[in-house]
Each structure stands twice: as C-alpha cells, then as structure tokens.
SELUM-335678 format. One record per residue (C-alpha): residue number from 1; residue in three letters; x, y, z. Coordinates in Angstrom, 1 decimal, decimal comma. Layout:
<atoms>
ATOM/num/residuo/x/y/z
ATOM/NUM/ALA/X/Y/Z
...
</atoms>
This chain:
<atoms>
ATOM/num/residuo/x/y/z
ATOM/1/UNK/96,0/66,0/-20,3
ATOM/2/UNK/93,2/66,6/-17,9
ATOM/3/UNK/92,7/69,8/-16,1
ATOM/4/UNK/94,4/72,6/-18,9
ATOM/5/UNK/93,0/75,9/-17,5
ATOM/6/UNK/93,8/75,3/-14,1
ATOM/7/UNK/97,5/74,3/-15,8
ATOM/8/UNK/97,3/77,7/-18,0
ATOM/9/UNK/96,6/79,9/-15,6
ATOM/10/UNK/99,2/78,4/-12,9
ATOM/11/UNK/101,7/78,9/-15,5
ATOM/12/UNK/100,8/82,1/-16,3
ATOM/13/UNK/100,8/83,0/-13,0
ATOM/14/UNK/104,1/82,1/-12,4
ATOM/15/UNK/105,9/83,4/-15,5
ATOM/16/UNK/103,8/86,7/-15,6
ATOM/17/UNK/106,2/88,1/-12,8
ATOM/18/UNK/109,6/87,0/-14,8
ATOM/19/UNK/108,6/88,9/-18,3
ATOM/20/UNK/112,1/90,9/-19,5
ATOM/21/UNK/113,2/93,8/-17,3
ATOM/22/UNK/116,0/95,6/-19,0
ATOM/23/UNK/117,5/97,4/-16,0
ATOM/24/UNK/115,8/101,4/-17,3
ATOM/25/UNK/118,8/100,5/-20,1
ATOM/26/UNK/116,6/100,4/-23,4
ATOM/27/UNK/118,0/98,4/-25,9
ATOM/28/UNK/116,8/97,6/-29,5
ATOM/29/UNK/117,1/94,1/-28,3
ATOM/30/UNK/115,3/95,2/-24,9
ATOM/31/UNK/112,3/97,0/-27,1
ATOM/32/UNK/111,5/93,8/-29,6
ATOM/33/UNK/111,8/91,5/-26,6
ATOM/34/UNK/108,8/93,4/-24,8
ATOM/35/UNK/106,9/93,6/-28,2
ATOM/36/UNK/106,8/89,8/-28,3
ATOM/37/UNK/105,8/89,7/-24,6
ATOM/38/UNK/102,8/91,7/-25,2
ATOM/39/UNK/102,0/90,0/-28,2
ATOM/40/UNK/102,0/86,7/-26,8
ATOM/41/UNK/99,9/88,5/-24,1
ATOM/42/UNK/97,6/89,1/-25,9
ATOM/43/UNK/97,0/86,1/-27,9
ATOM/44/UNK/96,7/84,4/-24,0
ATOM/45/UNK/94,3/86,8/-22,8
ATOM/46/UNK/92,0/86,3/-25,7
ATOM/47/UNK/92,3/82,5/-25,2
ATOM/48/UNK/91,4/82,6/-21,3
ATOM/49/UNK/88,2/85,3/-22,6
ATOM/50/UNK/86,5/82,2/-24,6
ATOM/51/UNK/83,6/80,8/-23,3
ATOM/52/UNK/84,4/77,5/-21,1
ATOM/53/UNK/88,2/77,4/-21,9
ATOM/54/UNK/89,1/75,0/-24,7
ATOM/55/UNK/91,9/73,0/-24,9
ATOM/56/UNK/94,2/74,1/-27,3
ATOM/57/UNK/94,3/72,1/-30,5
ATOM/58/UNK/95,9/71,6/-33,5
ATOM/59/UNK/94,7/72,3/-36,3
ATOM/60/UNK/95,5/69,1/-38,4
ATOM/61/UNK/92,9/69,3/-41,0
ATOM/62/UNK/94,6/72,6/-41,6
ATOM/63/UNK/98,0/71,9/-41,8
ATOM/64/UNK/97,4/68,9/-43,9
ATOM/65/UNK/95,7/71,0/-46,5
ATOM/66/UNK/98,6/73,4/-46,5
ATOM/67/UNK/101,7/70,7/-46,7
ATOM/68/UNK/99,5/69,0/-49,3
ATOM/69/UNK/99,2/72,0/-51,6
ATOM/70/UNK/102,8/72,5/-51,4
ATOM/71/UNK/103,9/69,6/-52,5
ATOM/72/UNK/102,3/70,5/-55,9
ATOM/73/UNK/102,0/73,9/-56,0
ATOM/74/UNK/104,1/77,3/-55,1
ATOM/75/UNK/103,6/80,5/-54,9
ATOM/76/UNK/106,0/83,1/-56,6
ATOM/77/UNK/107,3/83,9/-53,3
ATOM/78/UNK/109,0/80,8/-53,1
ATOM/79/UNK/111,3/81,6/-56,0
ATOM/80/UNK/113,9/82,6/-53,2
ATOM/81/UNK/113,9/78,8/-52,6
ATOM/82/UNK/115,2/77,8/-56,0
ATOM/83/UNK/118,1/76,5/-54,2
ATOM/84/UNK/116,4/74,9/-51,2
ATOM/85/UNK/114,0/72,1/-53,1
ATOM/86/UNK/115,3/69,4/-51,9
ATOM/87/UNK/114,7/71,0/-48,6
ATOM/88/UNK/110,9/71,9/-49,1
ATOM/89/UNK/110,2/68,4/-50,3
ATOM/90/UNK/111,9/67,5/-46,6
ATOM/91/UNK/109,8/70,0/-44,6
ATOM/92/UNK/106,8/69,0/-46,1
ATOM/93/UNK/107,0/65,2/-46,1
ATOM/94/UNK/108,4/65,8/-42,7
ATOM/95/UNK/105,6/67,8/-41,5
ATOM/96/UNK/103,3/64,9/-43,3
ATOM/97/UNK/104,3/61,7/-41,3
ATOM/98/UNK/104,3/63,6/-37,8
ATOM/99/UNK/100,5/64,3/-38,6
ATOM/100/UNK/100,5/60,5/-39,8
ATOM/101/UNK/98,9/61,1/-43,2
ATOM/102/UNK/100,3/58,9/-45,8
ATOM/103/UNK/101,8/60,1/-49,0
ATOM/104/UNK/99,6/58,9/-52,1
ATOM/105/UNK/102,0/56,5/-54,4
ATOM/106/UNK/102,2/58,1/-56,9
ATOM/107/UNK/103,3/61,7/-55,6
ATOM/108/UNK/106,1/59,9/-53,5
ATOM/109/UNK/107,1/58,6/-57,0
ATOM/110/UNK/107,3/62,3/-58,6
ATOM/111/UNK/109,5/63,5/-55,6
ATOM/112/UNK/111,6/60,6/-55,6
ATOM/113/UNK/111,8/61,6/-60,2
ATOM/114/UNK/112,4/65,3/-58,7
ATOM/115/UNK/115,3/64,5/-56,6
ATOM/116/UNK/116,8/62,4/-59,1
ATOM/117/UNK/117,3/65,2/-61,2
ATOM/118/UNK/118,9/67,1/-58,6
ATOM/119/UNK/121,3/64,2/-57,7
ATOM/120/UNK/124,8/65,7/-58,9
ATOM/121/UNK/126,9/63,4/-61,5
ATOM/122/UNK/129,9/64,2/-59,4
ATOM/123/UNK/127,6/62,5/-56,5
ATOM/124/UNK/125,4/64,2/-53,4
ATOM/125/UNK/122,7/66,5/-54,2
ATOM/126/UNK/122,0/70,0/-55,3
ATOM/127/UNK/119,7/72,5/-54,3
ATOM/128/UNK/117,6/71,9/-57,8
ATOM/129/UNK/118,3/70,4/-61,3
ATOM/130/UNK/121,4/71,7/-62,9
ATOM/131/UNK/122,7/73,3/-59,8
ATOM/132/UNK/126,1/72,3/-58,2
ATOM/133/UNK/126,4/69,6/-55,2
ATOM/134/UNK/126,1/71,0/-51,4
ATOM/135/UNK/125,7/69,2/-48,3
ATOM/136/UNK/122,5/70,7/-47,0
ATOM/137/UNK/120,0/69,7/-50,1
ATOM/138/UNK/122,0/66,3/-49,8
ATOM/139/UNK/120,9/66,0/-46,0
ATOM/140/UNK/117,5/67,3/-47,1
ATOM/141/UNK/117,0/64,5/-50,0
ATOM/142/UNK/118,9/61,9/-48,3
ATOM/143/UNK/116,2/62,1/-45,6
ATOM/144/UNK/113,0/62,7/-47,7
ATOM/145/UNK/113,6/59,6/-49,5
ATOM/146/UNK/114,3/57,5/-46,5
ATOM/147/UNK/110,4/59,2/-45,1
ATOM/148/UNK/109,2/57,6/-48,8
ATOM/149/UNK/110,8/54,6/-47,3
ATOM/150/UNK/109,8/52,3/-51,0
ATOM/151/UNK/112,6/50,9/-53,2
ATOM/152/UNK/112,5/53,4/-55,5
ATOM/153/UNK/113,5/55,9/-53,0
ATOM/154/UNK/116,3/54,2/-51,9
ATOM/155/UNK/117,4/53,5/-55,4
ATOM/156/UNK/117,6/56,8/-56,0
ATOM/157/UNK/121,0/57,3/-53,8
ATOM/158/UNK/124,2/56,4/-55,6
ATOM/159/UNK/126,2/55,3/-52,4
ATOM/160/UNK/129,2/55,5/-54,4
ATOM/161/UNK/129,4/58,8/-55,6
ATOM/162/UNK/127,9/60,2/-52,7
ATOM/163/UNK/130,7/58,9/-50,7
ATOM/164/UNK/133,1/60,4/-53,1
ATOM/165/UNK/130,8/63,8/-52,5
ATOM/166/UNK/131,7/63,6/-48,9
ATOM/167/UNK/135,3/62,9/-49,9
ATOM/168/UNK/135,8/65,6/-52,0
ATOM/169/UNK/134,4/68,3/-49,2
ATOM/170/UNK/136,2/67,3/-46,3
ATOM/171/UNK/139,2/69,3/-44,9
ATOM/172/UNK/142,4/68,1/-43,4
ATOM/173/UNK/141,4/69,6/-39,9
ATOM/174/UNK/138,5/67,3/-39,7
ATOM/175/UNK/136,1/69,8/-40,8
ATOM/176/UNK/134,1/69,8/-43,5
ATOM/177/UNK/133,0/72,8/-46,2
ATOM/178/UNK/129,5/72,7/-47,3
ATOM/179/UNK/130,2/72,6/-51,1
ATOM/180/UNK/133,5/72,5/-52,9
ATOM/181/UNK/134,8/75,6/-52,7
ATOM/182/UNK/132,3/76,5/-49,6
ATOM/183/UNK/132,0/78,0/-46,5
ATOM/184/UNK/133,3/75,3/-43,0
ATOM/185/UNK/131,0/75,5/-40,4
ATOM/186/UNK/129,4/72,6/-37,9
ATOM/187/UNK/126,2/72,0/-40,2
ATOM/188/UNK/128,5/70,4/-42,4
ATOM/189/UNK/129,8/68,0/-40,1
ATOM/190/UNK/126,4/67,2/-39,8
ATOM/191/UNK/124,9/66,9/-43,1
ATOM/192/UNK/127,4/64,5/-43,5
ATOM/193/UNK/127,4/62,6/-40,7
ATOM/194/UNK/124,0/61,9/-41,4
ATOM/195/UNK/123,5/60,8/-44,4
ATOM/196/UNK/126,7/58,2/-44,5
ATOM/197/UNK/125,3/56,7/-41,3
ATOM/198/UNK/122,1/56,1/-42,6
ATOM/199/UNK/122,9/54,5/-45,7
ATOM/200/UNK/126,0/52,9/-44,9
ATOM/201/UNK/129,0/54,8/-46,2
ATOM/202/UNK/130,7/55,6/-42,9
ATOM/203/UNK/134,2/54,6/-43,5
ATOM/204/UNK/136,8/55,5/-40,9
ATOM/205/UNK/138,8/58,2/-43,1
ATOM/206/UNK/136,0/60,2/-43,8
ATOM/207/UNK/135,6/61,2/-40,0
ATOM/208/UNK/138,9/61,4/-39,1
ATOM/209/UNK/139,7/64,7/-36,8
ATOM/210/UNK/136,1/65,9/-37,0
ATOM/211/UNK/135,1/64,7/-33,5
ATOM/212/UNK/138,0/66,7/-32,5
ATOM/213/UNK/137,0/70,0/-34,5
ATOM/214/UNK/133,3/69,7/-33,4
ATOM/215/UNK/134,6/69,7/-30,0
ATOM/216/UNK/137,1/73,0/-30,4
ATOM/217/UNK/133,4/74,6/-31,5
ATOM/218/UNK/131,9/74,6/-28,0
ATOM/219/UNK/132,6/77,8/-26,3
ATOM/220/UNK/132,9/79,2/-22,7
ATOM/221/UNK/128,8/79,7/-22,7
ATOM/222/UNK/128,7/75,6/-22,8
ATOM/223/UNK/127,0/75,8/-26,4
ATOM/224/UNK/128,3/74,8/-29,8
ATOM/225/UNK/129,4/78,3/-32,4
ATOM/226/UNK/129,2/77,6/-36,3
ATOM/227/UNK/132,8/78,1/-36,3
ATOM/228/UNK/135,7/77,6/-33,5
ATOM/229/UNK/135,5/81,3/-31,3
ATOM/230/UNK/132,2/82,5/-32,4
ATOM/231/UNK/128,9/82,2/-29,9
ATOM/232/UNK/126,7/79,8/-28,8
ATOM/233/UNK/124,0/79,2/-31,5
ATOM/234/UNK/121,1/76,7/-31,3
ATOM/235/UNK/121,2/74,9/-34,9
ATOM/236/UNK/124,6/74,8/-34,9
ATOM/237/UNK/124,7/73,0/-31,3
ATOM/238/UNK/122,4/70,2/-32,3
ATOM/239/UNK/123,9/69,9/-35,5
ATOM/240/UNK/127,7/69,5/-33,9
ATOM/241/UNK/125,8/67,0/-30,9
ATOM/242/UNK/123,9/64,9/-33,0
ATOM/243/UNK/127,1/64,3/-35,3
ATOM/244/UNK/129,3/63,3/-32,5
ATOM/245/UNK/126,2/61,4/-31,2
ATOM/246/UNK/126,3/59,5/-34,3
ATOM/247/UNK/130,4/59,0/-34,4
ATOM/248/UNK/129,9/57,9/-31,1
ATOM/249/UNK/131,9/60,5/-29,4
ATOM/250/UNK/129,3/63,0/-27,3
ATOM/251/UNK/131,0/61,7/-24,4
ATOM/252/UNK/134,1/64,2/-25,0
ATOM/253/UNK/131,8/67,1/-24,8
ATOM/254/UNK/131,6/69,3/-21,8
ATOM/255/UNK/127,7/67,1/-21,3
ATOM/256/UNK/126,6/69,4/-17,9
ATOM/257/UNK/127,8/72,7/-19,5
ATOM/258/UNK/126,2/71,8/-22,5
ATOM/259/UNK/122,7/71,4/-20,5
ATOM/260/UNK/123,2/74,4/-18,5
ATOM/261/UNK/123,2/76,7/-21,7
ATOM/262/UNK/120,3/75,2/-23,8
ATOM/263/UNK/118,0/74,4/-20,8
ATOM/264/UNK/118,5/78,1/-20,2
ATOM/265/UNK/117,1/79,4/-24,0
ATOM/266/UNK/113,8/77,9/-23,0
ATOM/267/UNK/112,1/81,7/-22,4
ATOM/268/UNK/110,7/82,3/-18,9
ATOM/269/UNK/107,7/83,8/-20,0
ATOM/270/UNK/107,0/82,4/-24,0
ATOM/271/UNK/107,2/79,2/-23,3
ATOM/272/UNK/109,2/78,4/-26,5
ATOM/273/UNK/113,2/78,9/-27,1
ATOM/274/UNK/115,2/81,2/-28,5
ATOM/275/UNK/118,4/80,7/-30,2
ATOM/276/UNK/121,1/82,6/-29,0
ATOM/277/UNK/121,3/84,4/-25,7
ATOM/278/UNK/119,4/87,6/-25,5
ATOM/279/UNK/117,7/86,6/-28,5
ATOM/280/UNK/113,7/86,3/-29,5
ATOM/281/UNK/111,4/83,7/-28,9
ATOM/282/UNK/111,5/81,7/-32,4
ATOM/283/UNK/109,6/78,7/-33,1
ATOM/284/UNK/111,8/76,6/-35,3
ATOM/285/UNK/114,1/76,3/-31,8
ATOM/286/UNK/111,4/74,1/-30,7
ATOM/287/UNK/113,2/71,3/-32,5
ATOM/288/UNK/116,9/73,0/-32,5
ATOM/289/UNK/117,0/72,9/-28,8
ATOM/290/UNK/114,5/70,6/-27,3
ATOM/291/UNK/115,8/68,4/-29,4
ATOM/292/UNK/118,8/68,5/-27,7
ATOM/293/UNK/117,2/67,5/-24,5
ATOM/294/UNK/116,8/63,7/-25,9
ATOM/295/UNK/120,8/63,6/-27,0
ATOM/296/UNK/122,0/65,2/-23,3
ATOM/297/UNK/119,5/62,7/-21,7
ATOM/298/UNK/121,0/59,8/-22,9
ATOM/299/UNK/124,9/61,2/-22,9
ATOM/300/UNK/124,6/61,8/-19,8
ATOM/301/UNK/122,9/58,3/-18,9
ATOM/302/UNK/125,7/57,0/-20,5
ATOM/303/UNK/128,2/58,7/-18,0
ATOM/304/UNK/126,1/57,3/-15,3
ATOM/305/UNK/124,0/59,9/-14,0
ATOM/306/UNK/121,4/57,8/-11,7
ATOM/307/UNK/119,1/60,8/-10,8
ATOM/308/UNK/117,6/61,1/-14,4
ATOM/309/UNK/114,1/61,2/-15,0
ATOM/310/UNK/112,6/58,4/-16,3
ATOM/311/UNK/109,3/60,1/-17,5
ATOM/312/UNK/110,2/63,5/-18,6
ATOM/313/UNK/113,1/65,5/-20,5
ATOM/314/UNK/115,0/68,3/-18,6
ATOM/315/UNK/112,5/71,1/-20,2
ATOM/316/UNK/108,9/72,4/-19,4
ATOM/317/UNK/107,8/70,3/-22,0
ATOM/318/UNK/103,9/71,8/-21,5
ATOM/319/UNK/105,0/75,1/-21,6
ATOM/320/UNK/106,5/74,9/-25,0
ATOM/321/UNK/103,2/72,3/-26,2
ATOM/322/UNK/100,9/75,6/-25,0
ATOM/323/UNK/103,2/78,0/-27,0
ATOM/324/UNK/103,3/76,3/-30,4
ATOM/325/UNK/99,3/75,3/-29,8
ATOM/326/UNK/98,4/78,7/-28,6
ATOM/327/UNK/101,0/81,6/-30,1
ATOM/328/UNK/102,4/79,6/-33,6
ATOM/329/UNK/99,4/78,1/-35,5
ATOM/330/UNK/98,2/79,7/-38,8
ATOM/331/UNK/94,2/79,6/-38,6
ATOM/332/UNK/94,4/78,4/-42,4
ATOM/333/UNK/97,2/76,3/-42,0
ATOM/334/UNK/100,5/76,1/-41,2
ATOM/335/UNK/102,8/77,0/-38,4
ATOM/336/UNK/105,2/80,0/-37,5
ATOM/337/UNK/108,0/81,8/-35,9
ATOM/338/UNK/106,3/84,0/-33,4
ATOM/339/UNK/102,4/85,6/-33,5
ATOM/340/UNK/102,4/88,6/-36,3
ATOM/341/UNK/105,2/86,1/-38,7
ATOM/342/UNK/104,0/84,8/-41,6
ATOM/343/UNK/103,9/80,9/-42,2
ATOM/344/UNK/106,0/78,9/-43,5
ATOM/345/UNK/107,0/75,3/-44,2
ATOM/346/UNK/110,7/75,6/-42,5
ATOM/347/UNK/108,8/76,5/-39,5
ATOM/348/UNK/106,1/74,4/-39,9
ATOM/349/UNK/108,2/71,6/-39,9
ATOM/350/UNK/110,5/72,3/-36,9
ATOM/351/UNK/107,7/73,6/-35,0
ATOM/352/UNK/105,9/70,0/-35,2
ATOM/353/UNK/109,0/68,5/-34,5
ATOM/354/UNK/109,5/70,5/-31,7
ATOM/355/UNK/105,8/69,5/-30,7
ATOM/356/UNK/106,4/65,9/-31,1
ATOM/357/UNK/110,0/66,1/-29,0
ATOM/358/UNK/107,5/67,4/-26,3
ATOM/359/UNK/105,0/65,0/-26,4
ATOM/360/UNK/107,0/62,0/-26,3
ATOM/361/UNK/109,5/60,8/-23,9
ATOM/362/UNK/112,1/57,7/-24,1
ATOM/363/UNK/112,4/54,9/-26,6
ATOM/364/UNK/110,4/51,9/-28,0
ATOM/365/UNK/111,5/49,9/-24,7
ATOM/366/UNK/110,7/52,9/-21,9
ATOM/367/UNK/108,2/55,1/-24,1
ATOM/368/UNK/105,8/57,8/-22,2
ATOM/369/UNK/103,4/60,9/-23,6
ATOM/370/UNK/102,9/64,1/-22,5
ATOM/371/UNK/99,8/65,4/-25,0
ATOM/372/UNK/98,3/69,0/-24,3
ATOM/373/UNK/95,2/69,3/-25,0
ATOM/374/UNK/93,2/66,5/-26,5
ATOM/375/UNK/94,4/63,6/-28,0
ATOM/376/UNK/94,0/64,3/-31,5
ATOM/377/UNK/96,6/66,7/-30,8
ATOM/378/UNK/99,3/63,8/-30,8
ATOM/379/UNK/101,9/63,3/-33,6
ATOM/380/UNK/103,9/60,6/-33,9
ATOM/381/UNK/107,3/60,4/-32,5
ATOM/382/UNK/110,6/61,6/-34,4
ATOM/383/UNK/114,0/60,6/-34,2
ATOM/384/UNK/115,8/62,9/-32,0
ATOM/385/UNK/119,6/62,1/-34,3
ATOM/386/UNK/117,8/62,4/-37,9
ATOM/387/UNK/114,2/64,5/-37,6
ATOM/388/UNK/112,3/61,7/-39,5
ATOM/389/UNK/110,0/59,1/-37,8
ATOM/390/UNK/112,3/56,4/-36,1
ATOM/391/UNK/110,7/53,2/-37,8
ATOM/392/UNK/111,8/55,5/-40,8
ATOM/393/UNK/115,4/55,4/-39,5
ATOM/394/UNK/115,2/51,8/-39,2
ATOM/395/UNK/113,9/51,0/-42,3
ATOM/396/UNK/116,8/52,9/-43,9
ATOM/397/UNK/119,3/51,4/-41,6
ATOM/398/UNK/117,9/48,0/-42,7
ATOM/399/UNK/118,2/48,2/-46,5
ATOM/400/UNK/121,6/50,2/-46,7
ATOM/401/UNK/123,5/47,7/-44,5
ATOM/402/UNK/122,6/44,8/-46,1
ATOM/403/UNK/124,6/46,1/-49,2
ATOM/404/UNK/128,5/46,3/-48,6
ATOM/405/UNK/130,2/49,6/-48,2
ATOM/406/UNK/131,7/51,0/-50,7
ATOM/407/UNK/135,0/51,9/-51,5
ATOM/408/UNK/137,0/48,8/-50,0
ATOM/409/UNK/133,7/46,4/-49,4
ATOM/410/UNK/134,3/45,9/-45,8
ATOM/411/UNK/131,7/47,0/-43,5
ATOM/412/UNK/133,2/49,4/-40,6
ATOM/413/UNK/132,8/48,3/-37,0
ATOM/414/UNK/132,2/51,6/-36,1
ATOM/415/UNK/129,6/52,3/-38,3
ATOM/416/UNK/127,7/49,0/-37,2
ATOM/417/UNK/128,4/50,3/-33,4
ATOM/418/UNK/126,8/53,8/-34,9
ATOM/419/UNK/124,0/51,7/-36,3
ATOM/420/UNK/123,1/49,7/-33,1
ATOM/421/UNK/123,4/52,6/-31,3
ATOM/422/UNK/120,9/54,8/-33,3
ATOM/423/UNK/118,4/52,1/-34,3
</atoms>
C-alpha cells in the first residue's frame, strides 16, 4: 500500500481524540484500559521517531524460526500444555502455511505418528497420548492433518469411531458437552460441526436441535454467550456462527444485531479488538472477530442486502494490519497479545489469521488485497469457516466425500449442500 505515513499519521490523528475517558469514575477496568493506551503510544511514537518512516513489516524470517523450533522442541514452560498438543501442532502448522513455508516430509510424517497416538480407541482425539477424548484437541488434529493434506494424514482419522465420538457427547437439547462427562458450551457445537463437515460424517441426527440451542445463545447485546443467559464473548460468537454457517442455518440469527456488536469490539484507538465489551485490546480477537466479518458479509448477502461492499469487509481492516505489524510482533519471533505480553504460539496463530482476514477480501471468483506495508508482508488467505488455507479445505472436502458416510452409507443432502456451500 503506497503512501503509509501519511495513512499513520491520519489515523492517528483521528483516534488520538477517542482514547478511553472514564467519566472522573476510576475503575480497575478504567486504569488497565489507559495503561494499554499509553503503551501502544508509545510503541507509535517511537515508530514515527525513525528516520524516513518504514513500512511496517513482518518479520517472517522470524516467525518462521520460532514455529519451526516448536514443532521439535519445548520449553518447560509449556508443560501446562500437556493437554493442548494436538492444539500446538495446529497453531504452529497453522501459523506455517499463512507464511507459505512448506512442512519438510518427513516432520509432517512425525505429527501425523504423534496424533495417532492421541486418537482415542473409543474415537475423536485427546489432548495427548493416553489422555481421554475431548472435542477441542479433536478440532485441533482434525484440522492439522487436513493442513498436511498427504494420505497419510487423512488416514489417520477413523471416520467411524469419530462419528460415534460425536454421538456419544451430544445432548438431547441439541447441545453438545465437550468430553463425556464435560462441560456444554457453544465451542462444542463447533468443534463438532467442524470436523464432521469436513470429512464427511454429517448425518442429520447428529445436529438435530443444535441450530436451535446456538440460536437461544445470542443475547440482548446481539453477540453469542458460551452458554444461554451469559454475555456476549468473541470466541464463543464465531464459534456458534461458523457452526450454523456450516449447518446452513445463519440465516435464523439476529444477522444486523450480530454486526452491530462485533463491529463495535474493534477499539477506537488500538486498532485491534477486544473480546468482550469494556474489555482489553487482545490480539488473538484479530481472528475471533474479524473473522466474523467474512461470515456476516456473506449472511447477509444471502438475505439480499444490495449495498454491500464488494472490495472491503465491514472493519478498518488497515487499522488492525498496523496494530498487529506495529504493537504485537516479538523482535525474535513470534506474535502477542498486547505490547509488554509475552509470545506465544496461540497468539501467534490467531494473530496471523487475523492479519490474513485483513489482507484479503472475497473468494476465488471476486478476490481483492489490502497489504500494509510491503508486499512481503502478504500471507496467504485462510478459510474464514475452518482457520486453515481454503485449497486445504478443499482438498479435505475432496478425499472425505468420495468415501460413503458412515453409519447407514448414504450420503446426506445436507451435508453435500454444507459441502458446496463451504468449498
């Protein structure tokens, strides 16, 4: 994008007057919010200070060096994550094929060994060898061996059992609980959604009621809660809209309250989103709510709205492009929450596919870029419904429905509907 100071500066200009004014009522909400304003502050003012103004870039070489190191090798900090492996392997080969670097043979072949051992007997996958099955690590592998994308990888997924998985966690309301025995809540839904649509297990009875549920989870604020009652949360939003996206059913959402509330986490003066109302900027929201955009774009489309944009989604996509350049890069690698937070590959994943949600607009047959800053800085395009790289989505799509569905063999016209629709 030619002329970035002049951009900078205009938008600094016109969010510098809209920082957070709590009213002379200080809050301990109203006190961190202000901390992160001057931080971000001063991370811009020692930008503008360089000599002929860069563009801001990203730091590929970097982050590459990072994601690569952690597919092989942990730190003792990570021991928290003995239950999330699945999902590491996720974030980093996530975070890989947005920077477009390929994954050497022969280490795709060790994750795809690695998540075979965490495959449950009883079907869907654990968070590590040994462990019991839950629906999040099954999201999380289901989706790093469809980014592997090689036969072995798809061989790894007993369709079978994983359908009985899904079975064997859903409720009679329509809900779902993340493991037997677990906690409901709209990531569920999800989780599931997701992984039956893309490799072809989505019979009618295992979705029965949920469309109905998801919808009794979006509250007066226009946003989706974890739960039925509870407030408006960001992950939990996309999670409940991409699943109905996928059953084919975001049309009986509330589509313009919906937009009202996540167009309005975008922060005024950060650039970035935050989750919740009267929450912190948080750069893993980059993803969790611009990635809403895409969904409400075309919903909405759908419905007939004729005054859409054909170039750009309904966020300041170069405002949140300077905020992850500029405010969430570790210098050695990796990306972050907010400037003073440590790195991380959750965030570094989510943060690039928030960048890559800003950068690209549209589809394969309308397609346009928005890149900030030079063009090294582009990563390819993800898939809005799934978070992998859409000719990943189609590869998937492609080899799971050629083989029949299980349970009674007949393919579901839904499910092909879902298929067509997604692809």
């Amino acid at each position: 994008m030619d002329g970035f100071p002049t951009a900078l500066r205009c938008f600094n200009e016109c969010h510098s007057a809209e920082k957070f004014v709590d009213d002379e009522v200080e809050t301990v909400t109203s006190v961190e919010q202000k901390k992160v304003e001057r931080s971000i502050e001063e991370v811009l003012s020692v930008y503008e200070q360089i000599p002929n103004l860069p563009q801001p870039t990203l730091l590929r070489e970097q982050h590459y060096q990072y994601l690569k190191k952690g597919l092989r090798h942990l730190s003792d900090a990570y021991e928290c994550l003995d239950a999330s492996r699945p999902w590491l392997c996720f974030w980093i080969l996530h975070s890989l094929e947005l920077l477009e670097e390929p994954i050497p043979a022969a280490v795709a072949s060790d994750v795809c060994q690695f998540l075979a051992r965490c495959q449950s007997a009883a079907g869907g996958f654990s968070g590590g060898p040994g462990q019991h099955a839950h629906l999040a690590p099954t999201y999380a592998a289901v989706n790093a061996l469809c980014i592997i994308g090689t036969e072995e990888a798809f061989n790894i997924i007993d369709r079978e059992k994983l359908l009985d998985f899904l079975m064997s966690v859903k409720q009679p309301d329509g809900s779902f609980v993340m493991h037997v025995g677990g906690e409901v809540d709209v990531r569920s839904a999800y989780c599931a959604a997701s992984v039956a649509s893309l490799t072809n297990i989505l019979i009618p009875k295992l979705f029965e009621d949920t469309p109905n549920w998801i919808l009794s989870c979006q509250n007066w604020e226009g946003g989706l809660s974890g739960v039925p009652g509870l407030e408006a949360h960001g992950g939990y939003t996309f999670c409940g809209t991409a699943a109905l996206v996928i059953l084919g059913k975001e049309h009986m959402l509330d589509l313009k309250a919906l937009l009202r509330w996540v167009v309005s986490r975008q922060m005024r003066f950060e650039g970035g989103f935050q989750g919740r109302c009267n929450k912190l900027v948080d750069g893993c929201y980059s993803f969790w709510q611009a990635g809403l955009l895409p969904l409400l774009h075309r919903a909405l489309f759908k419905e007939g709205e004729s005054e859409l944009s054909r170039q750009r989604w309904m966020f300041e996509q170069q405002a949140l492009q300077e905020y992850l350049l500029l405010c969430c890069q570790n210098p050695t690698g990796g990306l972050l929450d907010k400037p003073g937070k440590s790195r991380d590959f959750y965030h570094t994943c989510y943060c690039l596919s928030g960048l890559s949600i800003a950068q690209h607009f549209g589809n394969v047959d309308l397609h346009h870029e928005m890149i900030l800053g030079r063009e090294e800085n582009r990563l390819a395009p993800t898939h809005p419904v799934y978070n992998i790289c859409p000719e990943k989505v189609a590869k998937a799509l492609q080899h799971f429905h050629r083989l029949p569905v299980p349970d009674d063999g007949v393919s579901d016209p839904a499910a092909s509907r879902s298929r067509d629709r997604q692809s």
